[in-house]
N, C-alpha and C positions, 0 to 999 in steps of 0.2 A: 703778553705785553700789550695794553694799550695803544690806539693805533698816536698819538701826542706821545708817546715816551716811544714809539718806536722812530719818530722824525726826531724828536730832540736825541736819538741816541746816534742815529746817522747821521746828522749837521752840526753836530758839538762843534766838529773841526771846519766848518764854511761858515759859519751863524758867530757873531757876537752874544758872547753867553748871556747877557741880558735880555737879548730879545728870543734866546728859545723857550721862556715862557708864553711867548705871546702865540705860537703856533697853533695851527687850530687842532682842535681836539677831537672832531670828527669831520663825515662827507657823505654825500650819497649817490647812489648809482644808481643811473637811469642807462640801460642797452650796455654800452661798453665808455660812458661817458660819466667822470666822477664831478659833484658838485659841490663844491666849495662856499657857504654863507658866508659874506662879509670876513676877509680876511684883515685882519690888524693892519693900519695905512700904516703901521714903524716897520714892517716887513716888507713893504712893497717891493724893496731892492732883490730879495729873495722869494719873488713868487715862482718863477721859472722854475728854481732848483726844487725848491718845494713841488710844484707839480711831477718834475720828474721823478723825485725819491716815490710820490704818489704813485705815482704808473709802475716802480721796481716792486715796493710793496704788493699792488694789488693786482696778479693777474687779468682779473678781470675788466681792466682799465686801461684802454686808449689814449684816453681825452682828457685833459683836467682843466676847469672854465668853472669860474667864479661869479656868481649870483649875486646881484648889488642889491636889486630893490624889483618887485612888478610894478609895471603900469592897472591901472584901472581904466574904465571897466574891462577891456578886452583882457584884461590877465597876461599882459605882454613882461615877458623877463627883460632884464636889461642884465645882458652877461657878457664877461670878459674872457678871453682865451686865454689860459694858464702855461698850458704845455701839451704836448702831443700832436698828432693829426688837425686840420684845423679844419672842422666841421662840426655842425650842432645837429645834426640829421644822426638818429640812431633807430634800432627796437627793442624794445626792451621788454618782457614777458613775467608777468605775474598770475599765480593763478588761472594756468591754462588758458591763458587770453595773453594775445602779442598787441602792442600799443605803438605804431608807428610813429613819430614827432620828431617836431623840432624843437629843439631846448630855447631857440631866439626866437620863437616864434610863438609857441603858447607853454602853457603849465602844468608841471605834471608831479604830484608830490608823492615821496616813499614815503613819508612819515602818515601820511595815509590806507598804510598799507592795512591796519589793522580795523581800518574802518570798512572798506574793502571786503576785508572777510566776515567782516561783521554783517554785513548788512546780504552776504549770501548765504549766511546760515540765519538769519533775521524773518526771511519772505517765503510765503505760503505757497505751495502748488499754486500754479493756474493765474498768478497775481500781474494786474497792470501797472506798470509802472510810469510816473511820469519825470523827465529829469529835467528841471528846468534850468541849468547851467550845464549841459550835457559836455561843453569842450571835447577831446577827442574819445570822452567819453569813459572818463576817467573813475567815476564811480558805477556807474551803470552798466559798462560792458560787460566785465565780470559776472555781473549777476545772471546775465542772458546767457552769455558762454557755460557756466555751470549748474544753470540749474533752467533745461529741455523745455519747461511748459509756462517758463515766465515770457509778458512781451516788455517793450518798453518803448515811450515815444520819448527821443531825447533832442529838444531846445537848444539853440544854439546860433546866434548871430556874427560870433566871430571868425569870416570867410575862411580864414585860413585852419582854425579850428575845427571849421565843420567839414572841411576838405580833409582833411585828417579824417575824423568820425567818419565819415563814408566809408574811406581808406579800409579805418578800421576794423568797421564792418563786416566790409568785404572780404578779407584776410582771414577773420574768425569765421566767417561762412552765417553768422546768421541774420542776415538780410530779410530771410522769411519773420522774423520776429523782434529786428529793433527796424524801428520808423526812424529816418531822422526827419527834425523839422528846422529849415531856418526861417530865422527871424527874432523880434525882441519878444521873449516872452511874457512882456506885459500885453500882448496886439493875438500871440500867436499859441498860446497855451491851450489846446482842448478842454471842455468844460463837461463834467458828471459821466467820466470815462474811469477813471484811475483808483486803484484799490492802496495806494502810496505813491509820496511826491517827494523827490529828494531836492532841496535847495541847497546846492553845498560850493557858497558864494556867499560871502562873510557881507557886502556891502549890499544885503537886501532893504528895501523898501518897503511900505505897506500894501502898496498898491501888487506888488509882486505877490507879497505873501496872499492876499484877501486874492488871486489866480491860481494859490497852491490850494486856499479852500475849494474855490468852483472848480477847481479839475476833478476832485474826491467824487467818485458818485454815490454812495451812499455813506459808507463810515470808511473809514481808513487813517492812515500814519503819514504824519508830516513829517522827514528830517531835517531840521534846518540848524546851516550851522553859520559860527557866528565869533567873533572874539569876544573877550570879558576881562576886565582886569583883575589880578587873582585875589584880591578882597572884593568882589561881589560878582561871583560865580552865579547868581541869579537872574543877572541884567537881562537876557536874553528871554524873559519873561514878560516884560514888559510891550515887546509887540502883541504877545497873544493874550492880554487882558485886554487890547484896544478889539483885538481881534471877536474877542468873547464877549463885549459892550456892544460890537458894530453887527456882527452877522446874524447873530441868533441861534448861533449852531452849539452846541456842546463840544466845549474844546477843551484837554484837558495835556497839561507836559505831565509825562510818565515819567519820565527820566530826561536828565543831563546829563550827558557823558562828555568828561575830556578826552578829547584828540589828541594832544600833544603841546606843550610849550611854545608857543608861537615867536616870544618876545621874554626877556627878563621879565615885563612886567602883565603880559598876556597870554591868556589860554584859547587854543582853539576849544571850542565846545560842538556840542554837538545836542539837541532836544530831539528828545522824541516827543512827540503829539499827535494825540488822537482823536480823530475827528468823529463827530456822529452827525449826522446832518440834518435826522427826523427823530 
């Protein structure tokens, strides 16, 4: 049974049968903490109960706290407390790597999860990486945690975020091989070091991106992701044609991949792009 037909079949009897459509149909779980997108304002009266049926449901869940909207650019959530313990402080362990955070405090998505493993089974022995939205490190950690000969220098301005990332670091043990660096990575980006740059922060710039070419030292892979409305799945092309007019470099998108659904009417995506520099 679906986890929406297992709520509407336990609140038949507390719920006005009208609005147990409106219940949400899924959640995600970060540590022992479930997250809730945008629940129906005609339920509000019923979010409590709802978090707790959540919490009898899923052992795995403490905490039930509802996601309204992030702030930009720091990726700050704006969440509510549902039911449960009343704390946003969890860890939560994916692919042999523990991610320390605060759910009120920075970003942290599952629905990523599969880009994640993408991108560890993606990179070469020996490869540099460079992460220029590094947060606590949320695409990048992984990679260093499971795969011994990778390094990675991961970017990061938001204090509370990069306080975390050390954290996190530190916790997985490999210090000897990810760098952090703070500051805005259009000032702080190393330049002709990196064998791949992940950009995985939807509100980039040119000026960012034309940081992801000068970090490449000689050829290498840009991922840069990005939203698109799902009638033109291509948008995300058009910075690298300004890109391929202004540098002189041989730039080329391999692949689009979607991420996941972002919005009814938006797709995360995701470009691969290959740089050759000479």
């Amino acid at each position: 049974m679906k986890f929406k037909e297992k709520l509407q079949e336990s609140l038949k009897r507390k719920m006005p049968k009208d609005l147990l459509d409106r219940l949400p149909s899924g959640y995600a779980v970060i540590g022992d903490i479930a997250v809730i997108r945008h629940l129906n304002p005609k339920i509000d009266d019923y979010k409590r109960t709802i978090g707790e049926k959540l919490i009898s449901i899923d052992p795995q869940v403490k905490i039930v706290v509802e996601q309204l909207d992030t702030i930009s650019p720091y990726r700050k959530p704006v969440i509510t407390h549902v039911a449960g313990e009343k704390r946003t402080k969890t860890s939560h362990k994916e692919f042999n790597t523990i991610f320390k955070i605060d759910l009120e405090s920075v970003t942290f998505s599952p629905g990523n999860k599969n880009e994640r493993n993408h991108l560890i089974q993606a990179v070469n022995d020996n490869e540099v990486i460079c992460d220029m939205f590094a947060c606590i490190g949320n695409l990048s950690l992984p990679i260093v945690v499971n795969r011994p000969s990778i390094r990675v220098y991961g970017i990061e301005w938001n204090q509370i975020a990069f306080d975390f990332l050390k954290q996190n670091i530190a916790v997985n043990k490999v210090s000897n091989r990810y760098f952090p660096i703070y500051g805005n990575n259009r000032t702080s980006t190393p330049k002709n070091f990196a064998t791949r740059v992940l950009m995985g922060y939807f509100d980039i710039d040119y000026n960012q991106f034309r940081c992801a070419l000068e970090a490449i030292e000689n050829q290498g892979w840009i991922h840069y992701h990005s939203l698109a409305p799902r009638d033109n799945l291509e948008q995300p092309i058009e910075i690298v044609k300004q890109a391929i007019n202004e540098s002189g470099y041989k730039i080329e998108v391999k692949e689009i991949r979607q991420i996941k659904k972002y919005s009814p009417r938006l797709y995360h995506l995701c470009s691969d792009i290959f740089v050759d520099k000479y």
